[in-house]
C-alpha positions in Angstrom: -13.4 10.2 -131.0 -11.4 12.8 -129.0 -11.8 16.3 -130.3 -9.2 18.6 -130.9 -9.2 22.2 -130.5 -8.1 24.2 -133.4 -6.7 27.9 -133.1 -9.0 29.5 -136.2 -7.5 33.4 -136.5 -9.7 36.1 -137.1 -9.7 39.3 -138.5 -12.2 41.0 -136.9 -13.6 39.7 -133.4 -17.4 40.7 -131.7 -16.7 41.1 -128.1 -18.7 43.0 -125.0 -16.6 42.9 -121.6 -20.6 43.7 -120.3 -21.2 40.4 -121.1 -18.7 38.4 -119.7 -19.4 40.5 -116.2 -21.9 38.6 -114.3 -24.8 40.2 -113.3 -24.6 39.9 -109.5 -20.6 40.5 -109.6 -19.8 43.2 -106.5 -18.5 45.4 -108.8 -21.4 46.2 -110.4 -23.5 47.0 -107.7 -20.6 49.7 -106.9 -20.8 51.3 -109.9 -24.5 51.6 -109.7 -23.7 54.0 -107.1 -21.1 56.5 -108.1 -20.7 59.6 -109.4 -17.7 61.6 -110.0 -18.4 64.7 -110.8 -18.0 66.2 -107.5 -14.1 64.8 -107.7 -13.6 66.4 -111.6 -14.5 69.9 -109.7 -12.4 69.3 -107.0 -9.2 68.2 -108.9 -9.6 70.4 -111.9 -7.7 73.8 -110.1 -4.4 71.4 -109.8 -4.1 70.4 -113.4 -3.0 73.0 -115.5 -5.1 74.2 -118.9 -2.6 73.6 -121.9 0.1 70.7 -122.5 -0.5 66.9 -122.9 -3.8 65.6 -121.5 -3.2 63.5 -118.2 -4.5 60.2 -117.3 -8.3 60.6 -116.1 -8.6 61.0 -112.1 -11.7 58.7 -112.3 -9.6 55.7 -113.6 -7.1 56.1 -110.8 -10.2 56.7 -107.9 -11.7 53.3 -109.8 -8.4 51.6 -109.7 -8.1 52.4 -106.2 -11.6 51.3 -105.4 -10.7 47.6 -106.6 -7.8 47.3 -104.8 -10.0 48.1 -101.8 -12.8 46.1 -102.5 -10.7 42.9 -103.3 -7.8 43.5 -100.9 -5.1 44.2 -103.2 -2.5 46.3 -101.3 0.3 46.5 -103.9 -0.4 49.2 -106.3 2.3 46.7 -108.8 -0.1 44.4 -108.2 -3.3 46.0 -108.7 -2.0 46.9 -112.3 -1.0 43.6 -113.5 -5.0 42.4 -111.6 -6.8 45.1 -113.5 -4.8 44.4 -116.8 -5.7 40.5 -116.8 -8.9 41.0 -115.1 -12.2 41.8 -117.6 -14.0 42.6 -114.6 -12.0 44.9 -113.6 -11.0 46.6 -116.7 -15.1 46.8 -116.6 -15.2 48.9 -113.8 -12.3 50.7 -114.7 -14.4 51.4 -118.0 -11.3 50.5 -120.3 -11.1 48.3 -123.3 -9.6 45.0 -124.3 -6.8 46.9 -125.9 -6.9 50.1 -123.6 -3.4 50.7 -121.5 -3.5 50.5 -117.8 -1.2 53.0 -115.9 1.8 52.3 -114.5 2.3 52.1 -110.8 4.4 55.0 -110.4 1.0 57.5 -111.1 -0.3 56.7 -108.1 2.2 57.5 -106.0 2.9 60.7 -108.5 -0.6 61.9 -107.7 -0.6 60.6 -103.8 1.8 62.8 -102.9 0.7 65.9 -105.3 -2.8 66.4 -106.7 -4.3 64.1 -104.8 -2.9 65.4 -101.1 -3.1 68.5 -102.4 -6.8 68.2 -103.2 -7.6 66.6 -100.1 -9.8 64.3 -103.0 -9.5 61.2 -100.9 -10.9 62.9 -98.0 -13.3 63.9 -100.5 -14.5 60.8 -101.7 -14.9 59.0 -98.3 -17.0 61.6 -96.6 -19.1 61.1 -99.8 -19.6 57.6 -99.3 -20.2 58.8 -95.5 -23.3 60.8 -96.5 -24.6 58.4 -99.7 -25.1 56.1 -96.6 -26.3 58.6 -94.2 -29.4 59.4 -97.4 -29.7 55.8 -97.4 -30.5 55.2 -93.7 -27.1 53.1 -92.7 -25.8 55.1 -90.7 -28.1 55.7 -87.2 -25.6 57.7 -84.8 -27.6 56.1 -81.6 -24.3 54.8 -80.8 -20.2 55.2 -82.6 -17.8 52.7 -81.5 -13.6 53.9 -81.8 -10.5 51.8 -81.8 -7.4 51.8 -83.8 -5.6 49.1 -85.8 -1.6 49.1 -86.5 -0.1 49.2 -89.9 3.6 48.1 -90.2 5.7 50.7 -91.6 8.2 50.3 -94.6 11.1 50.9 -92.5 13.9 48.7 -91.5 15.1 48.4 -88.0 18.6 47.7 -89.2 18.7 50.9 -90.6 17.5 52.8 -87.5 19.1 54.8 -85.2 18.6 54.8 -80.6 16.5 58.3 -80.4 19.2 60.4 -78.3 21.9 60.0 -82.1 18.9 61.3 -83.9 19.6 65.0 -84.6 17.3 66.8 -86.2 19.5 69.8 -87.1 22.0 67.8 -88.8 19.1 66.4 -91.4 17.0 69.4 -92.3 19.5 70.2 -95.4 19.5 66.3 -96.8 16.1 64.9 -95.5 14.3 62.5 -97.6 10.0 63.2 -98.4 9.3 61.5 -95.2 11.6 63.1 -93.0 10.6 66.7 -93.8 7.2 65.5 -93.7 8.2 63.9 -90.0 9.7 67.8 -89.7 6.3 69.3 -90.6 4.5 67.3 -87.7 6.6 67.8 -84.8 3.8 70.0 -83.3 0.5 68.2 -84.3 -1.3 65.8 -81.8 -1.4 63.0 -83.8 2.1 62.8 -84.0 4.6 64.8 -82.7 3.3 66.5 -79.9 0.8 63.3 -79.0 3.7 62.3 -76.3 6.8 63.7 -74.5 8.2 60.6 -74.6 10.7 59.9 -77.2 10.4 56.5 -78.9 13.7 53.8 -78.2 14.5 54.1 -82.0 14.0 56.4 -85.0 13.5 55.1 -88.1 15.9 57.4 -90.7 13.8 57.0 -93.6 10.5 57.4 -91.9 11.0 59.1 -88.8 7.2 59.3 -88.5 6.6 55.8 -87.0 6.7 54.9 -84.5 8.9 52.0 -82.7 5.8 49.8 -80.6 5.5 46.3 -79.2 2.0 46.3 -78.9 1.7 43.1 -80.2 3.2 41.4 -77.6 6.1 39.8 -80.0 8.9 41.5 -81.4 8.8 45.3 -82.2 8.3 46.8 -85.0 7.5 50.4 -86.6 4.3 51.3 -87.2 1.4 53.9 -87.9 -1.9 53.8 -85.7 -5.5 53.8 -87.8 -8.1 55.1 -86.1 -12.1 54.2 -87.1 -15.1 56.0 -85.6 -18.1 53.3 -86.7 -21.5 53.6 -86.7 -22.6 50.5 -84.3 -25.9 49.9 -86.1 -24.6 48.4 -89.8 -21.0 48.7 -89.1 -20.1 52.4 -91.4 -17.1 53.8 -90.9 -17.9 57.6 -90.6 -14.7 59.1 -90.2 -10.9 57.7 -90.0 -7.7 59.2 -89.0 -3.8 58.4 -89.3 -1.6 58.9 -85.9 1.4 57.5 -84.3 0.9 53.7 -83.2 0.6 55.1 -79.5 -2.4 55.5 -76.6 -1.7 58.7 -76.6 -2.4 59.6 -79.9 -5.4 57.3 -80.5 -7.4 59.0 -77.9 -6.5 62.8 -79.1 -7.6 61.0 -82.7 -10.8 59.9 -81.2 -11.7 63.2 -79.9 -10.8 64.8 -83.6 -13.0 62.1 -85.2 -16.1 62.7 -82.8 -15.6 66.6 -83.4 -15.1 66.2 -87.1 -18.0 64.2 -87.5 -20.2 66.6 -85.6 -19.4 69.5 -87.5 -19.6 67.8 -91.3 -22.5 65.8 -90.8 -24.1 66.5 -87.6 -23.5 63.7 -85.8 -23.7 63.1 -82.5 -24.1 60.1 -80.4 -25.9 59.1 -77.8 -22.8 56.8 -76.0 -19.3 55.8 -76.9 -17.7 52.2 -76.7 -14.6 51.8 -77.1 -11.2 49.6 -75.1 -10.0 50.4 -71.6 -7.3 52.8 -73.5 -9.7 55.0 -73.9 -10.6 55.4 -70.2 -8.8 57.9 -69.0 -10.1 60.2 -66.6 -9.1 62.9 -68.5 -10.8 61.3 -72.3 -14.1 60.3 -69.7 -14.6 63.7 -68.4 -14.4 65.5 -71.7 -16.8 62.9 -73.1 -19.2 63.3 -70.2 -19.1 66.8 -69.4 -18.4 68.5 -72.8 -19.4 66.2 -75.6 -22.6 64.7 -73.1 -22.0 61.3 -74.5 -22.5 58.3 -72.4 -18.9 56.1 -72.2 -19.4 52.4 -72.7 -15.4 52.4 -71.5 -13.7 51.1 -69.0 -11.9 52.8 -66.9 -8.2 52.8 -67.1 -6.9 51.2 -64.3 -3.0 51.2 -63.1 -3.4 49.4 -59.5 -2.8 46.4 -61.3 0.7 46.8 -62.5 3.7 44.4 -61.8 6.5 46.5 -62.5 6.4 48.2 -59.5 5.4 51.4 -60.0 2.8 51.1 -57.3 4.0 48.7 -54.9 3.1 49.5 -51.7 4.3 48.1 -48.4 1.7 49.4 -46.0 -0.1 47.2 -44.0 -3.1 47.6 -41.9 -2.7 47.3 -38.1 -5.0 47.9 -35.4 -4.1 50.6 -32.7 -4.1 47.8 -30.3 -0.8 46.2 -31.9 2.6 47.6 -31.2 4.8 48.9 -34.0 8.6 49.2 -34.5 10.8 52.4 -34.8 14.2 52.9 -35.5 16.4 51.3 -32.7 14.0 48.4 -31.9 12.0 50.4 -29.6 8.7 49.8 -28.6 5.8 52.2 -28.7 2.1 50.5 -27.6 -1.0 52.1 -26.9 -0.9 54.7 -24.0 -3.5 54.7 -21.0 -5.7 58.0 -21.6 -4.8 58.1 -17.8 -1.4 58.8 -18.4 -1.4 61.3 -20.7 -1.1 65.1 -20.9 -2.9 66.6 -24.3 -1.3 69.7 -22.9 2.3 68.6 -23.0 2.3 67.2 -26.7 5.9 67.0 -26.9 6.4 64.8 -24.5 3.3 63.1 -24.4 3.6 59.5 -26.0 0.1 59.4 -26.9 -0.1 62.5 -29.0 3.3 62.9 -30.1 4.4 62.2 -33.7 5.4 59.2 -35.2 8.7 59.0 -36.8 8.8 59.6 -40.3 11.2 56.5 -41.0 9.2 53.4 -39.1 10.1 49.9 -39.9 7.6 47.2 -40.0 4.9 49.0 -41.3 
């Protein structure tokens, strides 16, 4: 007989979201392994000591870790995951009936407390020396290269870089353009190049306009990751315009920054041929005394013409051509005077304009 499933209401209800998290979920070997008291002390100066309590900084760190761990990029969307999810609202350390946060604290706190703070910073280089006390991160050997991210910023709604006037917007700029203001003379972004970009987004005039994709163009920010080659840690990371320029001033911060929080110093460097500069090379070489695993950056092959050359090799035996179709061949030793240059053919100069050659 086919069974029907009735709907039996209850009053009261025995429930554990413990038990309905399995025991080798990912999440909870991550939270075997954290410990937030360090962020508490770092966050507590920037809330202030009377009014209504705020939502708990650990719920938005663990919030954040989910969307990390299971690739959840929209903070909307991370909120709706973590309400339906009983894993996650496991994690998160709330209840069945316990209410989520809306998506507009994150940004709230992004762009106060938690910049601020530098909490995020923070946290990572934690994670960075958890694994150092744990053995995963060797430092025989850091490997650096940089990954785009596509800017929120329309192309429709940009502007060709010699209209952009920065004097008319410092009275009515948005966040991001007085934020673009403040970084006009640090390396990873303003200063990284002289060379202005072919557009300027008005709304994020931080990003930069790049085709490095080989497709259409787009705006973008440039990531920058120093890894530990033997299990693959990231030990540091940093945020710079989507240009060569940038990424290889970022690579030098990273490799300094890494040496003077943690002590670490490798023994070589591999990274892309945009890192090979002479310039990046000798620094890591003679200053740093880290072995390159980089190739060099090479220009001899370009095809725009920017070093064409039209010199040819001849022997001294062949005859060349001058201006006015004249002939000039090799001169008998015999005939020459080493005394009377000017009119010697043999030592006298060639013209500066020859043709043929």
């Amino acid at each position: 007989m086919m069974g029907v499933q009735a709907t039996l209401a209850r009053l009261f209800y025995d429930f554990s979201l413990d038990d309905h998290v399995p025991s080798d979920h990912m999440l909870r070997s991550i939270d075997r392994h954290l410990n937030f008291d360090d962020i508490r002390q770092v966050l507590r100066p920037h809330y202030s000591n009377t009014g209504r309590p705020s939502i708990d900084p650990e719920l938005m760190i663990r919030m954040l870790i989910v969307g990390y761990c299971m690739g959840i990029r929209s903070e909307r969307r991370l909120c709706e995951e973590v309400h339906l999810n009983l894993a996650y609202r496991w994690f998160c350390q709330l209840g069945l009936d316990s209410k989520v946060p809306d998506h507009s604290t994150f940004s709230k706190n992004r762009h106060g407390r938690f910049r601020e703070s530098n909490v995020l910073r923070h946290l990572f280089e934690t994670v960075v020396a958890r694994c150092m006390a744990e053995g995963l991160v060797g430092a025989d050997g850091f490997a650096v290269d940089a990954s785009l991210i596509a800017a929120d910023a329309n192309k429709q709604r940009s502007v060709p870089s010699d209209e952009w006037n920065l004097e008319e917007i410092k009275d009515r700029a948005c966040r991001a353009a007085h934020e673009y203001l403040a970084t006009l003379d640090d390396a990873a972004f303003g200063a990284a190049s002289p060379v202005t970009p072919k557009f300027i987004s008005r709304s994020d005039p931080a990003a930069q306009w790049t085709g490095a994709h080989k497709g259409h163009a787009f705006f973008a920010y440039a990531t920058n990751y120093l890894v530990d080659t033997d299990h693959g840690v990231i030990v540091d990371v940093e945020a710079t315009r989507a240009i060569r320029q940038a990424e290889v001033g970022a690579a030098r911060t990273m490799l300094e920054r890494t040496q003077d929080r943690f002590g670490l110093k490798p023994d070589y460097l591999t990274a892309d041929s945009a890192y090979g500069s002479a310039e990046c090379l000798a620094w890591l070489v003679k200053q740093k005394k880290i072995t390159p695993h980089i190739p060099v950056f090479d220009k001899s092959t370009r095809t725009d013409g920017t070093f064409a050359c039209r010199l040819h090799f001849r022997s001294r035996k062949e005859p060349i051509h001058v201006p006015r179709w004249q002939r000039v061949g090799p001169v008998p030793a015999h005939l020459c005077d080493p005394t009377d240059r000017h009119n010697c053919r043999r030592h006298a100069p060639l013209p500066r304009q020859q043709e043929g050659l």
